[in-house]
VOBA-1610 file (N, C-alpha, C; in pm, whole numbers, padded with zeros to 5 digits, always signed):
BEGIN
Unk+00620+00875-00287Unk+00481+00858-00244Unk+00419+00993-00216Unk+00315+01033-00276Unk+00217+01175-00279Unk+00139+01122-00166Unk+00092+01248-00077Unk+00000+01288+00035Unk-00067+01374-00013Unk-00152+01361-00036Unk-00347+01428-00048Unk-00379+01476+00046Unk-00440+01642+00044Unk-00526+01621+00156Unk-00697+01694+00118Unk-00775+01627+00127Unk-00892+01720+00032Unk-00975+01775+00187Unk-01026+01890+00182Unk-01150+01889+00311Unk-01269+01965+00266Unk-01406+01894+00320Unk-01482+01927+00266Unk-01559+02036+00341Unk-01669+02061+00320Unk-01737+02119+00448Unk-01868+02059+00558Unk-01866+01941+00513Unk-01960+01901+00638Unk-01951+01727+00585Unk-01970+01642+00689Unk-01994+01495+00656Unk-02068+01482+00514Unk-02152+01542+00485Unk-02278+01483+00371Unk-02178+01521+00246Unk-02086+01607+00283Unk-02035+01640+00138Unk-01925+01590+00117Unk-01839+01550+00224Unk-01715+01468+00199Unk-01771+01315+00152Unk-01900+01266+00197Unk-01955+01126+00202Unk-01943+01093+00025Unk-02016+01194-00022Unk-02072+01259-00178Unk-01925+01228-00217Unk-01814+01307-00185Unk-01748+01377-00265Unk-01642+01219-00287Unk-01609+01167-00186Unk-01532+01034-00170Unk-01628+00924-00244Unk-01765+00907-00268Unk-01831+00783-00365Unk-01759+00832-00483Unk-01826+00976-00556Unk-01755+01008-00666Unk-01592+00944-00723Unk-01526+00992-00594Unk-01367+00932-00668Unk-01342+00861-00658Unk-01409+00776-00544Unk-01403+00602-00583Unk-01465+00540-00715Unk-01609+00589-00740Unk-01660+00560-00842Unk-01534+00572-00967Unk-01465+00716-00993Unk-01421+00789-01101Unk-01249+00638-01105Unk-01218+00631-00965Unk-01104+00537-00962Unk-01099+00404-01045Unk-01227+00306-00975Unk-01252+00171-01069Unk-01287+00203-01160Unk-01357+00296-01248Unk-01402+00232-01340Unk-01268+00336-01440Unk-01208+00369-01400Unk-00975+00405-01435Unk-00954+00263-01448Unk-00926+00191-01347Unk-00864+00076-01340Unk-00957-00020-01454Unk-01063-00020-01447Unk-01131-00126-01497Unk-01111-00077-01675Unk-01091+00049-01728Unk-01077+00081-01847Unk-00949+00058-01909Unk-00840+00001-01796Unk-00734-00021-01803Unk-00715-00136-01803Unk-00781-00216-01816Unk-00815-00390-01830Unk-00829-00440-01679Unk-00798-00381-01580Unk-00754-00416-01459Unk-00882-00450-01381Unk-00844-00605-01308Unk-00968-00587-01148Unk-00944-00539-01097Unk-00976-00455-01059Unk-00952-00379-00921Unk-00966-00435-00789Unk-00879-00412-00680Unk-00893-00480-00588Unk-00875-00355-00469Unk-01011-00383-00418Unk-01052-00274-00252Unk-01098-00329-00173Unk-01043-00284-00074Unk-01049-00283+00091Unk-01103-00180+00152Unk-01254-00241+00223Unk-01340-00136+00253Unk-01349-00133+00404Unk-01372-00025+00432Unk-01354+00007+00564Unk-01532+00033+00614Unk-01550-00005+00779Unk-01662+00002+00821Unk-01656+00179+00874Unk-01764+00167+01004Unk-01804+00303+01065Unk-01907+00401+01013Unk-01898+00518+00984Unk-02039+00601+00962Unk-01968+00617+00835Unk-01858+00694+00823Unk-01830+00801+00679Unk-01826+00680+00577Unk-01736+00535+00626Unk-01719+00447+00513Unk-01855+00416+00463Unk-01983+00377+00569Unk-02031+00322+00494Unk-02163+00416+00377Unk-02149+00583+00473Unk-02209+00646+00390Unk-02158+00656+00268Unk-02013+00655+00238Unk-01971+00651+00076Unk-02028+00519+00045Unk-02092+00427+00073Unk-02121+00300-00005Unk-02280+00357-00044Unk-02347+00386+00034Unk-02464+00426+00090Unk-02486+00548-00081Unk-02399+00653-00042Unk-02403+00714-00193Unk-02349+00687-00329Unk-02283+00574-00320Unk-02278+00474-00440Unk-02375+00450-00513Unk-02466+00348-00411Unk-02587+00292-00460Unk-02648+00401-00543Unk-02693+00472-00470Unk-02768+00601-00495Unk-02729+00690-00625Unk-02620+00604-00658Unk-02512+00787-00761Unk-02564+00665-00941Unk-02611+00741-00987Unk-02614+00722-01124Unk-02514+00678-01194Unk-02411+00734-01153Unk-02261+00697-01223Unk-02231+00557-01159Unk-02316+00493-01075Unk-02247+00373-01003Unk-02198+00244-01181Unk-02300+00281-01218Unk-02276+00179-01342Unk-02165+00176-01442Unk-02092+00279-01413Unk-01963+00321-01494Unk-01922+00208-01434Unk-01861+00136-01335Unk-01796+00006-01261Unk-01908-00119-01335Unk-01818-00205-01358Unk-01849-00334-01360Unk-01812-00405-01233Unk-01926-00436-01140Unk-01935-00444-01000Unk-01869-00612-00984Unk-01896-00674-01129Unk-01863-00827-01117Unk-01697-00844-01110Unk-01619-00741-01157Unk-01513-00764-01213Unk-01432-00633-01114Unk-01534-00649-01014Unk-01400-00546-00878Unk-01373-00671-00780Unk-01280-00696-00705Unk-01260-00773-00593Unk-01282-00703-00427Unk-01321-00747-00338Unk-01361-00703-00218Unk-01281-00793-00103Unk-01224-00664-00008Unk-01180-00746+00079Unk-01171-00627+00198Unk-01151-00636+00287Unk-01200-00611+00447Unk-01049-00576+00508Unk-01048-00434+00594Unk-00966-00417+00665Unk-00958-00497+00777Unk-01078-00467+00867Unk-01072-00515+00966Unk-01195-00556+00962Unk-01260-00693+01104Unk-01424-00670+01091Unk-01409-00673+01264Unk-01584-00671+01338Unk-01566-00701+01444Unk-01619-00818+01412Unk-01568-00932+01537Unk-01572-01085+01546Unk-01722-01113+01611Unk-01819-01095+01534Unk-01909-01101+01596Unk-01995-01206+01503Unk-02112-01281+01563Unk-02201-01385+01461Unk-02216-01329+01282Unk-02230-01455+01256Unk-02242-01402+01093Unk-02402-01336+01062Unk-02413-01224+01007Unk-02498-01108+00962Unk-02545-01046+01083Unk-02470-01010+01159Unk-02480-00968+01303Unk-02469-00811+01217Unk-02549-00722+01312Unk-02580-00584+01213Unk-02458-00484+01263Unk-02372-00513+01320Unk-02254-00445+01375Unk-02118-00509+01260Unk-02159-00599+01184Unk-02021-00638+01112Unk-02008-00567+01031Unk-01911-00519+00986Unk-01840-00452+00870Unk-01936-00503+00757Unk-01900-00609+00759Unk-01942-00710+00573Unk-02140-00684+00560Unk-02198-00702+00693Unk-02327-00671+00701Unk-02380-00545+00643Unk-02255-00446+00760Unk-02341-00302+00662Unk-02277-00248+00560Unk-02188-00319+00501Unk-02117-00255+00321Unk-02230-00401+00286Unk-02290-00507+00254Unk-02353-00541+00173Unk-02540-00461+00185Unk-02540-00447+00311Unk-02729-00362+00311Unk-02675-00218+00212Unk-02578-00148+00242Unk-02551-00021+00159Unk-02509-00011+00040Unk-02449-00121-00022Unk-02400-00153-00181Unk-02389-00295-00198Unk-02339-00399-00184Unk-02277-00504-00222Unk-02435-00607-00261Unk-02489-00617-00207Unk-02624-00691-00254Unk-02739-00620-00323Unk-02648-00458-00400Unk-02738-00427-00504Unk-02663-00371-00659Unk-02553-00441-00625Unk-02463-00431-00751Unk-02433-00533-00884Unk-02503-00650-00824Unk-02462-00737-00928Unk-02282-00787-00901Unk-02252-00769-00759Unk-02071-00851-00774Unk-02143-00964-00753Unk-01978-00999-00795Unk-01917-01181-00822Unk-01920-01236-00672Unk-02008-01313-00623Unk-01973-01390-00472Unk-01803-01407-00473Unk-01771-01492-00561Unk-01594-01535-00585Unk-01525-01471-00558Unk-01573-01287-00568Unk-01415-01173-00548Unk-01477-01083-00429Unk-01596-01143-00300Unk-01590-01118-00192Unk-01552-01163-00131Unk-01418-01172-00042Unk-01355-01180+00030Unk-01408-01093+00176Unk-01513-01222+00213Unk-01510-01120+00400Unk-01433-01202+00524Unk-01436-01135+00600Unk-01303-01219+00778Unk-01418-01266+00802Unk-01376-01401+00876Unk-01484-01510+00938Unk-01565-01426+01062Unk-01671-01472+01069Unk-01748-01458+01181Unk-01768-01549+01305Unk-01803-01526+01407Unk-01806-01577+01533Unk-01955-01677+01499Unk-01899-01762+01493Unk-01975-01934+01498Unk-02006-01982+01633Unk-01959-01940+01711Unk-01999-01992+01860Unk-01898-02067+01924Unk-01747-01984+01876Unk-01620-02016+01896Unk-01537-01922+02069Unk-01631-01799+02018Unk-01636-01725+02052Unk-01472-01669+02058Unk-01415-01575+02170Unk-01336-01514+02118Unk-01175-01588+02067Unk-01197-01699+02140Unk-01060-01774+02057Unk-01065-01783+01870Unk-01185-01812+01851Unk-01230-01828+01741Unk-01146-01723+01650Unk-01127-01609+01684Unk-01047-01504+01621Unk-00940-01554+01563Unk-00890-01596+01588Unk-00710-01644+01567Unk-00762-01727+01495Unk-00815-01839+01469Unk-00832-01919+01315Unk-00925-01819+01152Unk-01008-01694+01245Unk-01039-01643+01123Unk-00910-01516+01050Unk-00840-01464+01185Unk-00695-01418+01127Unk-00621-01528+01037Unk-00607-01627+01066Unk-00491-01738+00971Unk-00609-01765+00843Unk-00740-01770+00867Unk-00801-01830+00705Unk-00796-01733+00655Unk-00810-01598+00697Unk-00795-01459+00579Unk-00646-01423+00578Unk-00594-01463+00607Unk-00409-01420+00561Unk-00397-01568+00460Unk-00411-01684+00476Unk-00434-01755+00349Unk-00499-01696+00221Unk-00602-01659+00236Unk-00708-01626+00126Unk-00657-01470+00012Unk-00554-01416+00116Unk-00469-01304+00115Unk-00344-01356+00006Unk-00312-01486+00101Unk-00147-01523+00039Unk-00195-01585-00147Unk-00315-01648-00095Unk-00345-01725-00233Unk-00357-01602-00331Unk-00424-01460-00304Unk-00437-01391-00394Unk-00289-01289-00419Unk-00212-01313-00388Unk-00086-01213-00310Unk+00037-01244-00472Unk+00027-01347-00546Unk+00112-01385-00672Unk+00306-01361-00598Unk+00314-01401-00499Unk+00449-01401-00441Unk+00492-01233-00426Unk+00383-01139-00368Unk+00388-01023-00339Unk+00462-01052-00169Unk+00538-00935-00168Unk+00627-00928+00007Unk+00463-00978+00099Unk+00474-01039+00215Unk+00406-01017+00314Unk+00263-01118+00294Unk+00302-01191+00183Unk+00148-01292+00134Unk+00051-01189+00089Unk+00000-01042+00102Unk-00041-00982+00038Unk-00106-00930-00116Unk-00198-00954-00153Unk-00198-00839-00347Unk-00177-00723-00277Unk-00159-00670-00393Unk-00133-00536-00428Unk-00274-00494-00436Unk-00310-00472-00364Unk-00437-00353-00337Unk-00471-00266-00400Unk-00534-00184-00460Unk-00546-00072-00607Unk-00592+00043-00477Unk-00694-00006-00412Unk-00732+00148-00314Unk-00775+00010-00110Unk-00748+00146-00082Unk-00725+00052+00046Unk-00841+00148+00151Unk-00955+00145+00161Unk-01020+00301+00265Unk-01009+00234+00382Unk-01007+00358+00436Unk-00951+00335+00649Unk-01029+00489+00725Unk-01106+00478+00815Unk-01129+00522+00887Unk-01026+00559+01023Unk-01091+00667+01118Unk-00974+00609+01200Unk-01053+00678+01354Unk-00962+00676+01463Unk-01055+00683+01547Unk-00963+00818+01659Unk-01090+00872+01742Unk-01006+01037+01805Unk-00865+00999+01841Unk-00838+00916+01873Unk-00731+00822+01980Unk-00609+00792+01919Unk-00633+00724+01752Unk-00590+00747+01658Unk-00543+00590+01616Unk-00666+00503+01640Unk-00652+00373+01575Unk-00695+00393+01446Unk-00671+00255+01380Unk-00706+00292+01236Unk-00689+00110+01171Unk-00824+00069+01113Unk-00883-00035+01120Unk-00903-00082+01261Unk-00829-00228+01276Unk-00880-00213+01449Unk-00707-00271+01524Unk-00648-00124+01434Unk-00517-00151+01513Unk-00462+00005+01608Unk-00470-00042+01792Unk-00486+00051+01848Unk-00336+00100+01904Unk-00366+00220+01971Unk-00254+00261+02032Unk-00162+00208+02077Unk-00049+00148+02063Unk+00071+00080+02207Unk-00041-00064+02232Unk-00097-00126+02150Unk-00133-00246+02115Unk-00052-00353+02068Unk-00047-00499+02100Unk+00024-00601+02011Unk-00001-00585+01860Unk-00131-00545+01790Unk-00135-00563+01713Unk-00054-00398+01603Unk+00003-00341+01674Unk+00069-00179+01619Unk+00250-00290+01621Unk+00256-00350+01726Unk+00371-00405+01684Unk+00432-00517+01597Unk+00263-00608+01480Unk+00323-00646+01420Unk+00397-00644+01289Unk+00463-00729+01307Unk+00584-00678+01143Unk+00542-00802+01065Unk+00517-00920+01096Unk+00568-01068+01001Unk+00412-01119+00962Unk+00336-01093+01016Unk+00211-01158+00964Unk+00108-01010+00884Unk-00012-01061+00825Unk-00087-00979+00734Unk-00213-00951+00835Unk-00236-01058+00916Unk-00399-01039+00949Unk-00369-01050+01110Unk-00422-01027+01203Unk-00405-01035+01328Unk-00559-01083+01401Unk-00535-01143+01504Unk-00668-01111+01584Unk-00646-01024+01698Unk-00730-00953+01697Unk-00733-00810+01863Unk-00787-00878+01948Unk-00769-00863+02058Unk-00837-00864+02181Unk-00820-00751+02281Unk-00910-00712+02349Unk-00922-00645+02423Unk-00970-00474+02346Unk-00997-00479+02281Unk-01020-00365+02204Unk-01084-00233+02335Unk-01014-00132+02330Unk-01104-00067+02428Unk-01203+00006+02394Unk-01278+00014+02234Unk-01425+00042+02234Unk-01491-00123+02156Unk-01642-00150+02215Unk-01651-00262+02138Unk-01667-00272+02043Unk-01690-00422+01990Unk-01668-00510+02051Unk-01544-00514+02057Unk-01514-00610+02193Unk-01366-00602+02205Unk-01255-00654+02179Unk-01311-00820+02055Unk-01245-00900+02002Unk-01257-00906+01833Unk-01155-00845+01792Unk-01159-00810+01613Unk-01054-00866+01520Unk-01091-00888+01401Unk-00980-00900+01310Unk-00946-00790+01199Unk-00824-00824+01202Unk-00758-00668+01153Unk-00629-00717+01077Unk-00632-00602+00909Unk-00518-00626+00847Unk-00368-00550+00935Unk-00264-00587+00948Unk-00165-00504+01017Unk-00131-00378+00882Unk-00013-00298+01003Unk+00023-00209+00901Unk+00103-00233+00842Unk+00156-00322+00794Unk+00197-00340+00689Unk+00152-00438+00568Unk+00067-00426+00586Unk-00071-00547+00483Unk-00119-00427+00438Unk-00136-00310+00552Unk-00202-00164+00475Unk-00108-00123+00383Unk+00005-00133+00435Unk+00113-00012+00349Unk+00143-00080+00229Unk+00073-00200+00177Unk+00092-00304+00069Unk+00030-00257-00052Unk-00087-00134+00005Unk-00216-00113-00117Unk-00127+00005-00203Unk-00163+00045-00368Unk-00090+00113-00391Unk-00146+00269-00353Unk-00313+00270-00292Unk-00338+00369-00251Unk-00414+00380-00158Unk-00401+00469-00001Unk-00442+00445+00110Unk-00521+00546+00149Unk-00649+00531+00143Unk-00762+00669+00150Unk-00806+00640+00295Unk-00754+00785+00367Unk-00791+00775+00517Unk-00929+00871+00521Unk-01055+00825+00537Unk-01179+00930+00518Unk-01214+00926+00673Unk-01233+01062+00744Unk-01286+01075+00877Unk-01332+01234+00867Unk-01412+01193+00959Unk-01499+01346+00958Unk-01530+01343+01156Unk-01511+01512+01180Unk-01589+01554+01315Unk-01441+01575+01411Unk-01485+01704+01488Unk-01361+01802+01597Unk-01256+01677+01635Unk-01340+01543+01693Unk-01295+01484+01771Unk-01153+01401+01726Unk-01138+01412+01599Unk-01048+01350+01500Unk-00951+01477+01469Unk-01002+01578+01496Unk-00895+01684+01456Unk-00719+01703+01471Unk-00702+01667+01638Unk-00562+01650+01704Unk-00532+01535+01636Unk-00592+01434+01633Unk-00455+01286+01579Unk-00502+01293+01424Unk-00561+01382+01324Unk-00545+01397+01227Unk-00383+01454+01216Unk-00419+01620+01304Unk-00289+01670+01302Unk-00160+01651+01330Unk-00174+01572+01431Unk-00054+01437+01488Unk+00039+01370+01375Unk-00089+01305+01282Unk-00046+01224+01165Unk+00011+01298+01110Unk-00039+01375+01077Unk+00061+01428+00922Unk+00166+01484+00941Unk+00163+01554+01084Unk+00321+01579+01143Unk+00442+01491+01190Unk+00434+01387+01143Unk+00503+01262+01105Unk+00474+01256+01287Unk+00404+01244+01347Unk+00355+01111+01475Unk+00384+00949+01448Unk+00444+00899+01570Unk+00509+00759+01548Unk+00400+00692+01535Unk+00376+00577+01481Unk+00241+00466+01472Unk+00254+00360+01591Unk+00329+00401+01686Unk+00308+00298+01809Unk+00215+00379+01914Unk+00250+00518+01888Unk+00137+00601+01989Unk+00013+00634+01905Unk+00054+00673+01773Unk-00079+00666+01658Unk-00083+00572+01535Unk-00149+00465+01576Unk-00120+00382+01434Unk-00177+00424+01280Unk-00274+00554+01309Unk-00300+00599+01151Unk-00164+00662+01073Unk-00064+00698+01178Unk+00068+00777+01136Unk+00096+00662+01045Unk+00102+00532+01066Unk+00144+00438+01004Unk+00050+00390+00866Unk-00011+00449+00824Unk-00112+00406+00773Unk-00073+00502+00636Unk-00037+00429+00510Unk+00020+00475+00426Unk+00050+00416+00299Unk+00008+00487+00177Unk-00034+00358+00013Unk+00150+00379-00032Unk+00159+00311-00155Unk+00275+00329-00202Unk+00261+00416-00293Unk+00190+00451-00322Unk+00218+00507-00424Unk+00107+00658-00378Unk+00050+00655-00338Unk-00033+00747-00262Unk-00114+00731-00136Unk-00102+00858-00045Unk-00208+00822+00062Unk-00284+00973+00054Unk-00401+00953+00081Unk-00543+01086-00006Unk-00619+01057+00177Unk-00579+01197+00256Unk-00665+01232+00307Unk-00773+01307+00283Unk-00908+01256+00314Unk-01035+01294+00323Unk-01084+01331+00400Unk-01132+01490+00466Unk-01167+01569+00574Unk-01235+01654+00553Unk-01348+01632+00676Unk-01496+01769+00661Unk-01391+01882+00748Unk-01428+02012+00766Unk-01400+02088+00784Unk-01370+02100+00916Unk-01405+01994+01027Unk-01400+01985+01170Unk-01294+01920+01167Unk-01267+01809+01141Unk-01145+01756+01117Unk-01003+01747+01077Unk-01043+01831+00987Unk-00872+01938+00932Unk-00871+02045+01018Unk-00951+02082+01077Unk-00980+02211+01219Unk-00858+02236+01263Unk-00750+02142+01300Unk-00609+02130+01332Unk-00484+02125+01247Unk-00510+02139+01139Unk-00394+02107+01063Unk-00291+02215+01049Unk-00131+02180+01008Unk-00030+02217+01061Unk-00033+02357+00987Unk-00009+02434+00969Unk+00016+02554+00896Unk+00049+02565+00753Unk+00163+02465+00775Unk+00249+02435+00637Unk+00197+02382+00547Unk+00100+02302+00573Unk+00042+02235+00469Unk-00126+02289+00433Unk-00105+02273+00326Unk-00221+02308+00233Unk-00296+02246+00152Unk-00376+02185+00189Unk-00524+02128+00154Unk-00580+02179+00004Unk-00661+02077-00045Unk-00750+02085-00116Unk-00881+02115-00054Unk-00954+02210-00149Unk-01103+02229-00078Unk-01166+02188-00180Unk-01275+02077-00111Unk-01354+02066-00207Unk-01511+02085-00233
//
């Protein structure tokens, strides 16, 4: 398994530089007969790479009908509530591409279940998972690109520090509670539903990410940092503005891009 590490020099250009190789990725896979299947991550940097999708000329190289979509984590909040994951990847790309409703795959929303409600939208998206999974380990597909944000602290989707959800092994989807930034009740793929994709693009930008960037890559355990755990099979491609690699170990040597 190859480790990437690219850094850019400021948010606007890592945002740019990550649509590009996503763009340049599917429409690889898709020339290769293949659907592609991604897992998109919320927050600022994810959704500005969607944000410069739209925007990028080259978006049309992808046949948007014939990618599949599916969700790390979301927060459990009402459906088109402007804080959900699925809300702001469809205002920034998904409802101006022409995809297939059929190969969006989003985590249920809060119906007025409220936070118990979580735990039945964890079990309908680990179904929806297993159905697409073809007797893959873990009910899982095989994922083609998997993006993950992550946080100063060093969660990553919405699986946190010395959390229940860092200790599970047997299931794909979890529900959080107690999240300590909000909201505080989420659904989230585990890490090992992550470590399922064959490629795991961690994109974060800004100082505050710098130490548990550097943590990670210095092999840090994933029970004190769960991005340590956060890892493709076949590749994991860190993505970093120049504040963010600010820390990195000596030994290792970056791409600039």
């Amino acid at each position: 398994m190859a480790t990437e590490i690219t850094v850019h020099d400021d948010p606007d250009a890592l945002a740019a530089a990550a649509a590009t190789a996503l763009l340049d990725r599917l429409a690889e896979l898709q020339a290769a007969g293949a659907v592609p299947r991604l897992v998109l991550t919320g927050g600022g940097v994810g959704i500005a790479m969607l944000d410069r999708i739209r925007e990028d000329p080259a978006r049309d190289s992808v046949d948007w009908g014939r990618v599949e979509f599916w969700w790390g984590d979301e927060r459990f909040l009402p459906p088109g509530h402007p804080d959900r994951n699925e809300t702001q990847a469809r205002d920034a790309l998904l409802d101006h591409v022409g995809v297939d409703p059929v190969r969006v795959h989003a985590m249920g929303a809060d119906t007025g279940t409220g936070p118990s409600g979580a735990e039945a939208a964890a079990q309908d998206y680990a179904r929806q998972l297993a159905d697409a999974a073809d007797g893959a380990d873990l009910g899982v597909p095989s994922f083609d690109v998997l993006l993950l944000g992550m946080g100063g602290e060093g969660h990553t989707a919405s699986v946190f520090p010395h959390s229940p959800a860092v200790h599970e092994t047997g299931r794909s989807v979890v529900a959080v509670h107690g999240c300590p930034k909000p909201p505080p009740t989420r659904v989230s793929l585990t890490l090992p539903a992550i470590r399922s994709a064959a490629e795991v693009w961690i994109v974060t930008t800004g100082e505050a990410k710098a130490a548990a960037v550097s943590m990670a890559l210095s092999g840090a355990d994933e029970v004190t940092l769960p991005v340590a755990g956060a890892r493709g099979r076949r590749r994991t491609r860190w993505l970093l503005d120049r504040a963010a690699a600010s820390q990195l170990p000596r030994d290792l040597e970056p791409d600039i891009g």
